[in-house]
C-alpha positions as CSV (number, residue, x, y, z in Angstrom):
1,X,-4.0,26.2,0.0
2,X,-1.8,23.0,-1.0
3,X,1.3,24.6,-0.5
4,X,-0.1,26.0,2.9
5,X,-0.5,22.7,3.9
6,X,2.7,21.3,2.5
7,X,4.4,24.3,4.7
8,X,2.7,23.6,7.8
9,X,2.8,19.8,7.7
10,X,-0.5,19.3,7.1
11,X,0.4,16.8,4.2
12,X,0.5,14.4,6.8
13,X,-2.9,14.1,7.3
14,X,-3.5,12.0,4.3
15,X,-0.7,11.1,2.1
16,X,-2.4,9.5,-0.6
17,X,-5.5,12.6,-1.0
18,X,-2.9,15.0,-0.7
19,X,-0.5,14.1,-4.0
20,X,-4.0,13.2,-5.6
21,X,-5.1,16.9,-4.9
22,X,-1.5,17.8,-6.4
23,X,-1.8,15.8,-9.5
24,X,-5.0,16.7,-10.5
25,X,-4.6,20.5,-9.5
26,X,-1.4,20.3,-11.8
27,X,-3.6,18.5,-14.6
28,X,-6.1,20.8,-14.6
29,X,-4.2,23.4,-15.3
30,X,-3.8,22.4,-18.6
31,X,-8.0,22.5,-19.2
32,X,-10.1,24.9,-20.2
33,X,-13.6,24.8,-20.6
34,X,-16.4,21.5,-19.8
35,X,-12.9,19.7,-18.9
36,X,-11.9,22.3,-16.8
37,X,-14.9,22.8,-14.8
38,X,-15.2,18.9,-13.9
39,X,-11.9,18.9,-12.7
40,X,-12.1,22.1,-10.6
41,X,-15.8,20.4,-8.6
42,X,-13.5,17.2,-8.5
43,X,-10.9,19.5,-7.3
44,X,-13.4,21.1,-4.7
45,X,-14.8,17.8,-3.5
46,X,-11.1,16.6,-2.8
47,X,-10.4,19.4,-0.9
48,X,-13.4,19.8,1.1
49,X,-12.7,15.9,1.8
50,X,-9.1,16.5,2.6
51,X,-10.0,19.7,5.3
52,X,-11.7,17.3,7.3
53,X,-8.7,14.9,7.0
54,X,-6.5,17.8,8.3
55,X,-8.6,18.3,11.2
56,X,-9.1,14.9,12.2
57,X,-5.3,14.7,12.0
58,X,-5.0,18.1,14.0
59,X,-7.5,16.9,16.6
60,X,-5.5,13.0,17.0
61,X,-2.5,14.6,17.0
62,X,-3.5,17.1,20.1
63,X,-5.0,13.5,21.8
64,X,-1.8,11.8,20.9
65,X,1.1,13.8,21.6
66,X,3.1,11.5,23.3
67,X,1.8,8.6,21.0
68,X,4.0,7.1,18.5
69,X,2.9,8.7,14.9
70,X,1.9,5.5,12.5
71,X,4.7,5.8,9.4
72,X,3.9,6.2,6.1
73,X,2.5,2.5,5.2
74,X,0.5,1.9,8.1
75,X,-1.3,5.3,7.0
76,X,-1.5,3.9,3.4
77,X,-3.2,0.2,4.7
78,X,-5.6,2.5,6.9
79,X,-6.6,4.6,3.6
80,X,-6.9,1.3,2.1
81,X,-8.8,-0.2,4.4
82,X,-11.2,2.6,5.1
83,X,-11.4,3.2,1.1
84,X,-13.4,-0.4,1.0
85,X,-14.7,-2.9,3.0
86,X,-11.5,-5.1,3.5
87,X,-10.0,-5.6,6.9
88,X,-6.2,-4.7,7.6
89,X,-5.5,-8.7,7.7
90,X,-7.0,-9.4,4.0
91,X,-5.4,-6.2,2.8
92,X,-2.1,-7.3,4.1
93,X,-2.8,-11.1,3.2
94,X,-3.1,-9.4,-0.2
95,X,-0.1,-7.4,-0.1
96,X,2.0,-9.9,0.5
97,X,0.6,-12.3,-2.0
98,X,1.3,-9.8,-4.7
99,X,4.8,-8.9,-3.3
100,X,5.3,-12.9,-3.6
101,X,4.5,-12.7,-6.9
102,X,6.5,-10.0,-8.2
103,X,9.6,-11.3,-6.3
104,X,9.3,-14.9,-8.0
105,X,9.4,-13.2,-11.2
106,X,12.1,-10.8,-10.6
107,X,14.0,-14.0,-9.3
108,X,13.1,-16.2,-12.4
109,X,14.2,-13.5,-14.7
110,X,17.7,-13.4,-12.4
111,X,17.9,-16.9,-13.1
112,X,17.7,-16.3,-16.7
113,X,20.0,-14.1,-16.5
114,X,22.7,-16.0,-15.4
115,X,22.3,-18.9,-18.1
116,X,25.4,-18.4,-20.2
117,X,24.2,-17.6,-23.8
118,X,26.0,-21.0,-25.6
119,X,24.8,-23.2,-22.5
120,X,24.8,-26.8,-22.7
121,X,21.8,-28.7,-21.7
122,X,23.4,-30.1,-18.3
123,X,25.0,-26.4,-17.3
124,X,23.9,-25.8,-14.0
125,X,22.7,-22.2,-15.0
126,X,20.8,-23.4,-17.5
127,X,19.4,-27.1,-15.2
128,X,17.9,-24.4,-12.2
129,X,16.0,-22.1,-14.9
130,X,14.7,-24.6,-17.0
131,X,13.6,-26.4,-13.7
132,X,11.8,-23.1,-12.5
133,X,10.5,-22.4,-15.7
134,X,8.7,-25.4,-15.4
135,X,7.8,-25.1,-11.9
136,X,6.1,-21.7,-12.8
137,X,4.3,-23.5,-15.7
138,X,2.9,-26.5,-13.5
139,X,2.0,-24.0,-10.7
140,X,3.1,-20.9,-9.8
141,X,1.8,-21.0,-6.5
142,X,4.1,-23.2,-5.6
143,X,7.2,-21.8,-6.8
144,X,6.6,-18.9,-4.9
145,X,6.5,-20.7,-1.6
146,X,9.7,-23.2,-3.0
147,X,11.8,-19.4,-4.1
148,X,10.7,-18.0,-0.5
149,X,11.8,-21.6,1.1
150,X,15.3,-20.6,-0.9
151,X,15.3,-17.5,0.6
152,X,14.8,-18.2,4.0
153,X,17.6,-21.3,3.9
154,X,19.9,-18.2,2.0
155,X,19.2,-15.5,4.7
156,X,19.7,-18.8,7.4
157,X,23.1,-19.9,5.9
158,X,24.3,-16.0,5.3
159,X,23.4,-15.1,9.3
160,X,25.2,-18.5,10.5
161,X,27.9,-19.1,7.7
162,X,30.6,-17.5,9.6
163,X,30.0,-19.5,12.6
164,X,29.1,-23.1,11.0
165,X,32.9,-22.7,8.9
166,X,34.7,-22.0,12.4
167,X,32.5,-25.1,14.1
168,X,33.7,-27.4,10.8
169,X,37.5,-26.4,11.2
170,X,37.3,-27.0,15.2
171,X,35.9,-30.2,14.3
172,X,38.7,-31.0,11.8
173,X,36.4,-31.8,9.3
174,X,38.4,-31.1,5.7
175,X,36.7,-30.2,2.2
176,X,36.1,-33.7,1.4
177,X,34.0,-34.4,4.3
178,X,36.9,-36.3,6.4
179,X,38.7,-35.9,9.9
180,X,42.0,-35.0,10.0
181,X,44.6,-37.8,11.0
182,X,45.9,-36.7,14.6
């Protein structure tokens, strides 16, 4: 039945059931007896569960043919969302307050990474991860709104760079911050 599904594009319906019945069809495989048994009802329930998910999906999708299908995440917030009593704006709020998270790390650790391993105590390297470290410490809300500050100036500077370097040579304007004797 879960390949019949897979075939027919049924898989659709409800992305995160469907590679749960997988997984657990697969695992179960590997059971025999009490263990066995309470996986296949699990099994049973799942699939019962996910028939009706293929026919809602059947019946939306003859409604909303001409519709725009929602991708792949916005199924997995609905899921979410229906899964509990959270609404799609906490679940989002929540999403992107781990995402902040994880990204401040995975920048702290690139910081790290670039300190030089015989770094002096006034290398610039060493100065900006010492200086989040700390931040991190003190409060760590904080340095994830300060790193996504960064980020935004970054992305600013990157999508106007070209054009604020032609602006500073039409002006004259040399490295050291002077005009050009005409």
């Amino acid at each position: 039945m879960i390949d019949a599904w897979r075939a027919s594009g049924d898989d659709r319906a409800n992305p995160v059931r469907f590679h749960l019945i997988d997984a657990l069809e697969r695992r179960a495989s590997s059971y025999e007896g009490e263990a066995r048994r309470r996986l296949d009802e699990r099994l049973a329930q799942l699939l019962d569960a996910y028939r009706c998910d293929v026919e809602h999906f059947a019946a939306t999708c003859e409604e909303d043919k001409d519709a725009e299908q929602p991708g792949p995440l916005a199924m997995l917030v609905d899921d979410f969302a229906k899964a509990s009593s959270i609404s799609h704006a906490e679940l989002l709020d929540y999403f992107r307050a781990v995402w902040s998270k994880v990204s401040a790390e995975k920048q702290l650790r690139d910081s790290y990474a670039q300190v030089p391993k015989n770094a002096g105590p006034l290398n610039s390297s060493s100065l900006v991860h010492r200086s989040l470290s700390f931040m991190r410490e003190i409060s760590p809300e904080y340095l994830q709104h300060f790193l996504a500050y960064i980020d935004a100036l970054s992305w600013m500077e990157a999508m106007s760079g070209p054009v604020a370097n032609v602006a500073k040579e039409a002006a004259g304007v040399k490295k050291g911050g002077r005009r050009k004797k005409g």
